[in-house]
C-alpha positions in Angstrom: -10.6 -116.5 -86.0 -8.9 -114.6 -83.2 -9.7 -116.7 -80.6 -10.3 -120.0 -81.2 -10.3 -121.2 -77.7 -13.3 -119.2 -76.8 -15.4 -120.6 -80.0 -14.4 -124.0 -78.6 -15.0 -123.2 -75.1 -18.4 -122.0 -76.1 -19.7 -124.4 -78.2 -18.5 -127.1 -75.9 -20.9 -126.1 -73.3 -24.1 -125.3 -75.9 -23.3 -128.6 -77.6 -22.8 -130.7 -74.2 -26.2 -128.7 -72.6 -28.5 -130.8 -76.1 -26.5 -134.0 -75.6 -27.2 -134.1 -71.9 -30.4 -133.2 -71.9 -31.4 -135.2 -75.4 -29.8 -138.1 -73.5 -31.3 -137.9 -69.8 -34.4 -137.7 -71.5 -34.4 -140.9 -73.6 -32.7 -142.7 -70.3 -35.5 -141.3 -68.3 -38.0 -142.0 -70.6 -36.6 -145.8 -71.0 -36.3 -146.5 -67.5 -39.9 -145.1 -66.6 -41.6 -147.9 -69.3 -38.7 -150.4 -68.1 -37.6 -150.5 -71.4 -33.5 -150.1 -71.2 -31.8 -152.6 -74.1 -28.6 -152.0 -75.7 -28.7 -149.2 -77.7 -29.7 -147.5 -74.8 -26.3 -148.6 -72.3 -24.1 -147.8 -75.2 -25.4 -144.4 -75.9 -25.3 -144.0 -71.6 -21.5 -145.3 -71.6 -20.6 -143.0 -74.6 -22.0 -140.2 -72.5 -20.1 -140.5 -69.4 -17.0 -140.9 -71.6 -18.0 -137.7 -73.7 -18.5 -135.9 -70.1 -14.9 -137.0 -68.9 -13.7 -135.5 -72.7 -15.3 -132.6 -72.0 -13.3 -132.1 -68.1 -10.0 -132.0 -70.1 -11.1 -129.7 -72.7 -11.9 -126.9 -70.0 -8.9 -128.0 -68.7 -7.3 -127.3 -71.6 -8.9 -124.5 -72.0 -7.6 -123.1 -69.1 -4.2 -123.9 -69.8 -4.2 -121.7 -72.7 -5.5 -123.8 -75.2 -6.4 -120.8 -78.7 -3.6 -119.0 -77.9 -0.5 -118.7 -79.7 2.6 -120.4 -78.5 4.7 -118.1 -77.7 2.4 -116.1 -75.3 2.6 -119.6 -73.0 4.8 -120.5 -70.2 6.5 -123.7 -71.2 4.6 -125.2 -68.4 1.5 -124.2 -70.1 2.1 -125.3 -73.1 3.0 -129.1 -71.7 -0.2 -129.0 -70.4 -2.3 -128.0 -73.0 -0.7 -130.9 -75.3 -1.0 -133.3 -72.5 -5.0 -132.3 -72.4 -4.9 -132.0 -76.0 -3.3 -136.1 -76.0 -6.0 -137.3 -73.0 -9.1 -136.0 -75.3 -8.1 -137.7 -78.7 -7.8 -140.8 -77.2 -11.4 -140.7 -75.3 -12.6 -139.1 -78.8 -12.5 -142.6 -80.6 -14.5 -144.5 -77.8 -17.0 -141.3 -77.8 -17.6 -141.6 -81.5 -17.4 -145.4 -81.6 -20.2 -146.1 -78.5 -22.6 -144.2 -80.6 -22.7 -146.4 -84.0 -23.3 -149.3 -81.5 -26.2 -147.8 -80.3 -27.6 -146.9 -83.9 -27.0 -150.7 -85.1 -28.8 -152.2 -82.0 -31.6 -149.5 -82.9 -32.0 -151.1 -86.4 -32.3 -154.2 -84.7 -34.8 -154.0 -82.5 -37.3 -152.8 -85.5 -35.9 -155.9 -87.5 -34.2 -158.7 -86.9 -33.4 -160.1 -90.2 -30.4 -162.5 -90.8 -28.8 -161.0 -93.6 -29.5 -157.5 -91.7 -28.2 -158.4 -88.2 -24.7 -160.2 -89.6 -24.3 -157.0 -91.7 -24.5 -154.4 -88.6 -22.3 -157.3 -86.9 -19.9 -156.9 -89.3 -20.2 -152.6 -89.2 -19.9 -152.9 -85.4 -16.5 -155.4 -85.5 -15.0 -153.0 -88.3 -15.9 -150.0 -85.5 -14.1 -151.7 -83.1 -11.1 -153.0 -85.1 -10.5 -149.1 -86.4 -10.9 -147.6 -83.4 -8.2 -150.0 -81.9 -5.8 -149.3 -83.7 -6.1 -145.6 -83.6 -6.0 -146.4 -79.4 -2.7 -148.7 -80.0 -1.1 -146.5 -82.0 -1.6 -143.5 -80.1 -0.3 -144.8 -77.0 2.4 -146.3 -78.6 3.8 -143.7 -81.0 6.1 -141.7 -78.1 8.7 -143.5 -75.8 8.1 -143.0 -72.9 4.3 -141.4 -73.6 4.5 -138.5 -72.4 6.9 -137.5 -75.0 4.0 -136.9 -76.7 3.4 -133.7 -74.6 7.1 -133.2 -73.4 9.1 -133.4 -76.5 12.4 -132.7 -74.7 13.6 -136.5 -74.2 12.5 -139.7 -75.7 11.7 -140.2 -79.5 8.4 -140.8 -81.5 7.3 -142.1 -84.7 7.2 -140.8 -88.0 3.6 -138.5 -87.9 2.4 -140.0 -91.2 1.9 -143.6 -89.5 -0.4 -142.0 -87.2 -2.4 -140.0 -89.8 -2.8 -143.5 -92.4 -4.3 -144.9 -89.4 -6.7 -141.9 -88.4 -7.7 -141.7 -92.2 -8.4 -145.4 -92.2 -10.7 -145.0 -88.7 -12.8 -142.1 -90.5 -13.3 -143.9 -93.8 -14.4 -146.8 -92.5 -16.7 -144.4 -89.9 -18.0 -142.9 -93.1 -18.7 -146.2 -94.5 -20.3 -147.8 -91.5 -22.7 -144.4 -91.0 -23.8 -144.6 -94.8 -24.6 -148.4 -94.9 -26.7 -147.9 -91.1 -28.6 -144.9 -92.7 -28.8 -147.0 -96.5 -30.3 -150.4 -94.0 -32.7 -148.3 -92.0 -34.0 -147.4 -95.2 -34.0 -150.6 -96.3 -36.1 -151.6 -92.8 -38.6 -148.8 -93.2 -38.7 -149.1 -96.7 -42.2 -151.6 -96.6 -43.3 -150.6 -92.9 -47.1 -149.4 -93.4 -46.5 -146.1 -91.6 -47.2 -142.5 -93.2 -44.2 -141.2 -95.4 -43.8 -138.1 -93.4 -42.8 -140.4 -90.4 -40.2 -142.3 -92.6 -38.8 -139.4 -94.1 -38.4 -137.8 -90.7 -36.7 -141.2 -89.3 -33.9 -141.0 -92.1 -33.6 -137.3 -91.7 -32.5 -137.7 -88.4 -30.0 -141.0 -88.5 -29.2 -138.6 -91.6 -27.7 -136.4 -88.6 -24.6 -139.0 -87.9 -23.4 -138.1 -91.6 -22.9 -134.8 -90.1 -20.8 -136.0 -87.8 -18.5 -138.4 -90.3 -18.1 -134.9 -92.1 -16.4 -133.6 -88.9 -14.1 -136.1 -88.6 -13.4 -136.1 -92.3 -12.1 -132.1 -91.7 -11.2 -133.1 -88.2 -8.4 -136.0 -89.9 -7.4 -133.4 -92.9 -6.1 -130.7 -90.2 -4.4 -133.3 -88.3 -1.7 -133.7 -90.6 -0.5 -129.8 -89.5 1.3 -131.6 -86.4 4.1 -129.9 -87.2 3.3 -126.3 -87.3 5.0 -124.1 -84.9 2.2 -122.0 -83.5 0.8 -125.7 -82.5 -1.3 -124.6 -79.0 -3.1 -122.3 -82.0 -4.0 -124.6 -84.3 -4.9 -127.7 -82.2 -7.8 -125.4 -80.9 -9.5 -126.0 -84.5 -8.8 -129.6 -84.2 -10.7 -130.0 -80.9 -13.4 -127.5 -82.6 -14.3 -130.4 -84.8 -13.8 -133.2 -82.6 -16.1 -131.8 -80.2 -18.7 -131.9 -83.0 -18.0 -134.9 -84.3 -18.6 -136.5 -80.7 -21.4 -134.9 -80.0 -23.8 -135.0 -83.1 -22.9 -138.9 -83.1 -24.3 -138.8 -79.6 -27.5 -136.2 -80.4 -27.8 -137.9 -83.5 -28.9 -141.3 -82.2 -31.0 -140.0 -79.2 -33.3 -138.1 -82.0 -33.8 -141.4 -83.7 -36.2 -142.0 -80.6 -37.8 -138.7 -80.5 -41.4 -139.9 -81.6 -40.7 -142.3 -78.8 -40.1 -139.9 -76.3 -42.6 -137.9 -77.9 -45.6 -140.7 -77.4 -45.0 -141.3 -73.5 -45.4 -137.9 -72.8 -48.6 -137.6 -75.2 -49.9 -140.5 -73.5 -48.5 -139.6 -70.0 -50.7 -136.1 -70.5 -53.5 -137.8 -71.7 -54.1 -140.6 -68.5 -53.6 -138.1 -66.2 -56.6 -135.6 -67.9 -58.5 -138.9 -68.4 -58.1 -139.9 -64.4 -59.1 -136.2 -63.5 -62.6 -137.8 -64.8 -65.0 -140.7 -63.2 -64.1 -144.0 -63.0 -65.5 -144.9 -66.1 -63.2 -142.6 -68.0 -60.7 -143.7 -65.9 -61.0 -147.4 -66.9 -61.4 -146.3 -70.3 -58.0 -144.3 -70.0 -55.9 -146.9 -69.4 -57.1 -149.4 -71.7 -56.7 -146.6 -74.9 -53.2 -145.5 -73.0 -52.0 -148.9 -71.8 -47.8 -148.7 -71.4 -45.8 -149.4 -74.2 -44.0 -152.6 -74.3 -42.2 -152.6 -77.6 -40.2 -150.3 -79.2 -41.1 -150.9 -82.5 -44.8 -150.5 -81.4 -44.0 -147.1 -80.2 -42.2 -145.6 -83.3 -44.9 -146.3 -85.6 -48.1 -146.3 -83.2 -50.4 -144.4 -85.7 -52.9 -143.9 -83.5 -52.2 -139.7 -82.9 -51.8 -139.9 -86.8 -55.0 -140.7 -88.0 -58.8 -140.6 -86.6 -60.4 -143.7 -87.1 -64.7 -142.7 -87.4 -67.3 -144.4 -85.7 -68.6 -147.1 -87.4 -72.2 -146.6 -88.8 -73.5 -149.7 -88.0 -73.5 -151.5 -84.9 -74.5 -155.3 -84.4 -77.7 -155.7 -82.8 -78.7 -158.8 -80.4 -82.2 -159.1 -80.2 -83.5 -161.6 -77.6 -87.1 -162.7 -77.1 -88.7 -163.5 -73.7 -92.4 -165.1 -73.6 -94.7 -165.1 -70.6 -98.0 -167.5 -70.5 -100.6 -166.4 -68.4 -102.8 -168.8 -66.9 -106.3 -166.8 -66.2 -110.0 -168.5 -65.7 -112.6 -167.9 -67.9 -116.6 -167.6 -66.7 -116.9 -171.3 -68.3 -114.5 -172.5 -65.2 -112.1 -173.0 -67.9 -108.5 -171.9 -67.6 -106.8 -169.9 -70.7 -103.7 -169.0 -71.5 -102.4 -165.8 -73.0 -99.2 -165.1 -73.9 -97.6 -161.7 -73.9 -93.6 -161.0 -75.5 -91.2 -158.9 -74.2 -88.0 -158.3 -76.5 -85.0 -157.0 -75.2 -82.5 -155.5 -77.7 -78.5 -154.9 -76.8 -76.2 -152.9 -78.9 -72.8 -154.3 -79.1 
């Protein structure tokens, strides 16, 4: 690649346009029905700290971030590690928000024991990884911005950095395999049509994608010590820019049918209330708001078409009148006549 700054300045700004969007939607949507829980502040707190990664990159960018070294100032090329050194370490709360957000999912559809201890324990491993990447990346160079200004100070060895990276992405693969493996698990005897299961899994399948990433992302970072280093860090941040952000689009398309259903229903009341009042009462009982998520994600009611039933029950109700009329005898007489009344229900 000639330029790898301009692949990542590019795809930084197509891949922050769907996580943006994917995730003012579901926020939107949420805080319409009233409906905000935990997965959804997570996946909100991961954003704003993916939109603060995503200031230094065009920072670094700017900077000179794709070129080769030794077409830099020496100014610029403090800089670009310095930007290079802010985004890593916002890169492992950005990818750690994200499987908090995909465990608290799984939990609002079930709420099992053995299930709830077990994305308990994914979420504490999440955390414990992703704090010692933090420690040790703040406390590898004395005084820290050695890390950036190599001139004074010392640092530790590079290979006690990458063990601890490595240990942070295979527990992330781990954690993102057992969530996907569980939600299987939880859909597994859910009566809901197999296409709708299938298509659940396919996209929590997504955040696999993103364990890939940091997989190649973790393998290049063992180059530290290549020369032409403003170069190859470009294809570093290349794949931790998609590593953060399929984590993040990843777990907002696990509520797309969600989404999907308000605005279905949304269309549908306001057609409905363009009719008479009838219809209009009739509209909101069919398209009353959601109030749980679980009902939501497997509502079948825009899967299937349920026919009229061919028999209705029938109340029949009998009213007699006597009729008191005089005969030419002087004698009164009484007739009777029925009226039935017959209701439908």
């Amino acid at each position: 690649m000639s330029d790898p700054g301009i692949a990542l300045l590019v795809l930084t700004i197509l891949l922050t346009a769907i996580s943006t969007t994917t995730t003012a939607v579901r926020i939107g949507v949420k805080t319409v029905q009233r409906l905000l829980r935990w997965e959804d502040w997570t996946i909100l707190l991961a954003m704003i700290l993916l939109l603060t990664q995503v200031a230094f990159i065009g920072l670094q960018y700017r900077e000179g971030s794709g070129s080769h070294i030794w077409t830099l100032t020496q100014q610029q090329r403090i800089k670009v590690l310095e930007y290079v050194y802010i985004t890593e370490f916002l890169l492992f709360a950005v990818v750690c928000f994200p499987k908090f957000s995909i465990c608290f999912f799984v939990l609002r559809i079930k709420n099992a024991k053995k299930l709830r201890w077990s994305l308990y324990f994914l979420m504490a491993g999440s955390i414990v990884t992703t704090g010692m990447c933090e420690i040790v990346l703040f406390a590898q160079c004395r005084p820290i911005y050695v890390f950036w200004d190599r001139t004074a100070g010392v640092c530790w060895d590079s290979s006690i950095y990458n063990n601890v990276i490595w240990v942070q992405v295979s527990f992330s693969i781990f954690s993102d395999f057992m969530c996907t493996l569980l939600l299987v698990v939880v859909l597994w005897n859910v009566k809901i049509a197999l296409r709708l299961k299938f298509a659940v899994w396919g996209l929590m399948s997504l955040g696999l994608l993103a364990t890939i990433c940091a997989g190649v992302r973790a393998s290049l970072s063992n180059n530290d010590q290549d020369p032409d280093l403003t170069y190859s860090l470009a294809f570093i941040s290349i794949w931790a820019v998609l590593e953060a952000h399929l984590g993040i689009i990843a777990a907002n398309l696990a509520l797309s049918r969600y989404v999907w259903l308000f605005f279905k229903r949304s269309s549908d009341i306001s057609q409905q209330y363009q009719r008479p009042d009838s219809f209009q009462r009739e509209a909101y009982r069919r398209h009353k708001p959601m109030t749980r998520l679980e009902d939501s994600l497997f509502d079948r009611s825009h899967d299937i078409e349920i026919p009229p039933a061919s028999h209705a029950i029938r109340k029949t109700t009998t009213f007699q009148i006597l009729e008191e009329t005089w005969g030419s005898s002087g004698q009164s007489a009484y007739g009777d006549q029925s009226i039935r009344a017959t209701d439908v229900v």
